[in-house]
N, C-alpha and C positions, 0 to 999 in steps of 0.2 A: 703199756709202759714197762720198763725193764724196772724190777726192784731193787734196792739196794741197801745195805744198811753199816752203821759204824759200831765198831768194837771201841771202847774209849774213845767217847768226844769229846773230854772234857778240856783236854790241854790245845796246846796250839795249834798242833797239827792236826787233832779232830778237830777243834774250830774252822780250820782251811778248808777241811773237808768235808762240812757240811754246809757253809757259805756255796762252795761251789756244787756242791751235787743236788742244795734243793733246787739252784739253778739250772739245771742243768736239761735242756731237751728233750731229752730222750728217757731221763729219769724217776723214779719217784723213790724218792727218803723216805721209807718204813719205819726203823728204830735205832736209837742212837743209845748208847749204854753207859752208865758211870755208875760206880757205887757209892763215889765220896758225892755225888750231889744227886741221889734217886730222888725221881717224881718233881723233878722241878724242871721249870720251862729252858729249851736250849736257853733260850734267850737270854735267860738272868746269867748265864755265867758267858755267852759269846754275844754282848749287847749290839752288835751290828747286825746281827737277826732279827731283832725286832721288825715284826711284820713280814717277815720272810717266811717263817716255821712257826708253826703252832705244837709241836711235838713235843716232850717231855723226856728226857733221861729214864732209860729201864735197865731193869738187873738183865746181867748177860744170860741170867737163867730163862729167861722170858723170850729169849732171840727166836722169831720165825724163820723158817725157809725162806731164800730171796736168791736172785739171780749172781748176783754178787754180795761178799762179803770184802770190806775195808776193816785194816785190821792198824788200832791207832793206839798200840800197847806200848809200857816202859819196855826198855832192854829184855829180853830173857822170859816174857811172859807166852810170846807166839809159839814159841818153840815148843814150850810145854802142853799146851793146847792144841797145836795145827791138828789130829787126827778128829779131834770133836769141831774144830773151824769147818771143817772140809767136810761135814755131814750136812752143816745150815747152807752151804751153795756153792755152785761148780765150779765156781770164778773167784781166788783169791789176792789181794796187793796188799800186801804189809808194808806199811812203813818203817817197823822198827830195823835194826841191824842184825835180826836172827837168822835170816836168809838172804843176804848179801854176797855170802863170801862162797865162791863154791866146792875150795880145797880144805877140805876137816884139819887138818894140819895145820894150814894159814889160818882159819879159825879158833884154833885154840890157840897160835903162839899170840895172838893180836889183841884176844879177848880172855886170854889167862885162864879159861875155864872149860869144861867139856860141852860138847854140844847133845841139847835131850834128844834132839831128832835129825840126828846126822844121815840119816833116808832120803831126805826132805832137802837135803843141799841143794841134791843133785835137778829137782824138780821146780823148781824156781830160776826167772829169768832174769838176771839180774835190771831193775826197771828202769833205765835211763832208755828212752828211747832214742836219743841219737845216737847211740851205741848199739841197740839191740831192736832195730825196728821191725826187724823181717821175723825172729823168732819171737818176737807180742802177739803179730800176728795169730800165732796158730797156739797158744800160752794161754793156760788154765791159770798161772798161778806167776805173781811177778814180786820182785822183791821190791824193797823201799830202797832208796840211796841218800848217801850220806851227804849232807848240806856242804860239807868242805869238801869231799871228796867231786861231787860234781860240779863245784864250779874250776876243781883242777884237773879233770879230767877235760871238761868240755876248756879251758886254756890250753888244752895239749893235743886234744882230736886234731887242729887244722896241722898242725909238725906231725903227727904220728903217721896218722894216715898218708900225706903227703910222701910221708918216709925220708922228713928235712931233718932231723937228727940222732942220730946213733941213739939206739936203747938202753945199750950197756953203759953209755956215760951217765955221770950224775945230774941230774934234774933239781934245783930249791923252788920249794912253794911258799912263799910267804904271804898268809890267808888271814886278812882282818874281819872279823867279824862282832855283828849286833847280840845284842843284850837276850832279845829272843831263844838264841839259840842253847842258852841255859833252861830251855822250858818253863811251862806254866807255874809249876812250884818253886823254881829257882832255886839258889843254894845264897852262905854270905856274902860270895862276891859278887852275885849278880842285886843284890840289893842298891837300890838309886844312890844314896848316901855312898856305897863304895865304891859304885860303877862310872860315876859322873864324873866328865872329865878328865878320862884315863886315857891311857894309852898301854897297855898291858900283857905283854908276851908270859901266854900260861900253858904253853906246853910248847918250847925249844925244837922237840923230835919226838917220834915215838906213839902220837897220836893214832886212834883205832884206825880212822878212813885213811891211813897212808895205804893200809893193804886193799880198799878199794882201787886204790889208782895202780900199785904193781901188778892185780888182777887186770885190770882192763886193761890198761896202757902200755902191759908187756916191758914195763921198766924193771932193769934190775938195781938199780940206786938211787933213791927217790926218797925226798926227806921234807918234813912240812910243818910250819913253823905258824901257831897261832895266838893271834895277835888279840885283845879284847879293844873295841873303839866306841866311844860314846853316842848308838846309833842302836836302836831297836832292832830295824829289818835290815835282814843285807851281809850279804859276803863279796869279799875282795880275794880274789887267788890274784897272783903274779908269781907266774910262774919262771924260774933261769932255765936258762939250757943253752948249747951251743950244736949252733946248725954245722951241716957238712958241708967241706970244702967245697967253695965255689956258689955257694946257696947267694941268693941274691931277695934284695927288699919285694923285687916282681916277682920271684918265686913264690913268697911269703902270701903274698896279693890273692896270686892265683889260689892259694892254696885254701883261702880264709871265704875268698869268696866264694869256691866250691861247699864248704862248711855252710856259709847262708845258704845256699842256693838250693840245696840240699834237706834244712835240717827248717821247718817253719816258725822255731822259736828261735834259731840263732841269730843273733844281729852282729855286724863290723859296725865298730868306731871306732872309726879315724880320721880326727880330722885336723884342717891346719891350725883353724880360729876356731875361738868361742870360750864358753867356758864348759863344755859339755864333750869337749874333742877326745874323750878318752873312757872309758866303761865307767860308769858311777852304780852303786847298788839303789841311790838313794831315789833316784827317776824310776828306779823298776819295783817298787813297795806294790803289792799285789798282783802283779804282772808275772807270767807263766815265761818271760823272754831273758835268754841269756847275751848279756854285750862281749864282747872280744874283741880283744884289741891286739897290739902289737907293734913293737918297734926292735930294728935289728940292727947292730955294730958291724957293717961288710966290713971292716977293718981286721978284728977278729972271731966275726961268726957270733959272737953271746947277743941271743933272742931274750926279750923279755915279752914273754905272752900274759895280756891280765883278761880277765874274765870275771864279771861281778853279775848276781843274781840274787832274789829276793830266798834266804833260806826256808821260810813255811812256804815257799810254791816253788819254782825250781829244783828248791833245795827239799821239796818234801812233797807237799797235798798237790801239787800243780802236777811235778811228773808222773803221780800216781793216776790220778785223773787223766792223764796221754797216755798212759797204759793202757787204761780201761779203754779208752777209746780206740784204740790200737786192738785189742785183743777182741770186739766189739763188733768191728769193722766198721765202726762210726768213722767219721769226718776228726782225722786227730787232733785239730783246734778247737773241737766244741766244749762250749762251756768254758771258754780259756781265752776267749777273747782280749779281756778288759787288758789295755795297753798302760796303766801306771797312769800317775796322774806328777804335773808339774803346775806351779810349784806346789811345794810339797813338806 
């Protein structure tokens, strides 16, 4: 069995990613690290392990050697670390946003600070696999991606690729998202009392993962607008933009279902009836699968591309685990099965 182990599992996203990796195949979870809860069982602080994991929180000082290292740090800690990361195992996926960006320049204008191991940019892939599947492949070392930033990128893969609308025009993302994605410690606005039954736009423009989607997307005006909604798991992009003369709804067709056809987590929906005819985040809560949808005005060309995903798995522990599996030469659905549960 291939070993493995978690750098901070205490928050969400090491929760995600020790549900799925004690699950997982081909694996075996060695040690999981926290300092604010050492020597206590995963379980009591991710209670849907019970019975899963017998294993305990260890200080990061105690980490063995292991085939892979998951690295499930706040902002700014990987960075400082990755030379002593990269001694415990030859295979590294960060989650955090330290190794995302791979222009030091975009890095510092987006994150306002210098980068510790601006070396290290360059050697990270950035980890969305339907973006970067072929270089995971042959990839020691992948980065984490950002929860908003990939459900607006994976909204713009089937137009980009297709090459259905000019880059240099401007793109709006307007991205509703769960309560989750303020993390395990949250802050005051993610408290129940001021969360509940909101509806809440808390960053207008400006947002870090815009410069995820100018990097991949080759967009040069692209603006993203985030919304707070009364929902735990889950992100909503819907994405504007306007197709190029003559683009037609069969274009669009073609375009989306090359994207499924393609990509094993991407799903179309579109449909006439029901009540589910259109991407919902709220059917995809633990599911590794991104919905895409799409409706276009041939009158004057303005596409509305939405795409919704569960942000701890899409949007984080999921794509990191289709790294792994990618970089692996495993089967890139293992351990990623589970389809979401309705209702729900």
């Amino acid at each position: 069995m291939t070993s493995v182990s978690i750098i901070g599992g205490s928050g969400y996203g090491g929760g995600e990613l020790a549900r799925l990796l004690s699950a997982h195949p081909h694996l075996e979870l060695k040690q999981v690290t926290s300092r604010s809860h050492l020597g206590e069982y995963i379980y009591q602080v991710h209670p849907n392990l019970r019975k899963r994991t017998q294993l305990k929180f260890c200080d990061p000082a105690a980490l063995e050697l292991v085939d892979i290292l998951f690295l499930a740090l706040p902002h700014g800690q990987a960075q400082n670390n990755i030379e002593q990361y990269a001694k415990l195992a030859p295979k590294i996926i960060d989650l955090s946003a330290d190794f995302r960006l791979r222009d030091l320049a975009l890095y510092e204008k987006w994150y306002g600070d210098s980068h510790a191991a601006p070396e290290w940019l360059g050697k990270f892939v950035y980890g969305l696999p339907e973006l970067h599947r072929t270089e995971l492949t042959s990839a020691n070392y992948a980065s984490g991606v950002g929860c908003n930033a990939t459900a607006s990128n994976l909204a713009l893969l089937p137009l980009v690729k297709a090459e259905l609308i000019e880059l240099s025009a401007p793109v709006l993302i307007e991205i509703k998202v769960g309560s989750s994605e303020s993390g395990s410690e949250g802050n005051t606005g993610s408290h129940h009392a001021a969360r509940a039954n909101v509806i809440r736009t808390f960053s207008a423009f400006g947002h870090r993962h815009t410069a995820e989607v100018i990097q991949e997307m080759g967009l040069k005006e692209v603006s993203l607008t985030l919304t707070a909604v009364d929902l735990v798991r889950g992100v909503l992009a819907t994405a504007h933009a306007k197709v190029k003369q003559g683009i037609t709804t069969k274009d669009l067709w073609k375009a989306y279902r090359a994207a499924a056809i393609e990509n094993p987590f991407v799903r179309v929906v579109k449909e006439q009836r029901g009540i589910y005819r259109v991407p919902e985040p709220k059917i995809l809560a633990g599911s590794n699968y991104a919905d895409l949808g799409f409706e276009l005005d041939e009158s004057n060309g303005h596409v509305v591309s939405i795409c919704a995903i569960d942000n701890l798995m899409k949007g984080a522990a999921g794509s990191a685990v289709q790294c792994m599996n990618l970089m692996m030469g495993w089967e890139e659905t293992s351990g990623l099965e589970f389809s979401g549960l309705h209702p729900i």
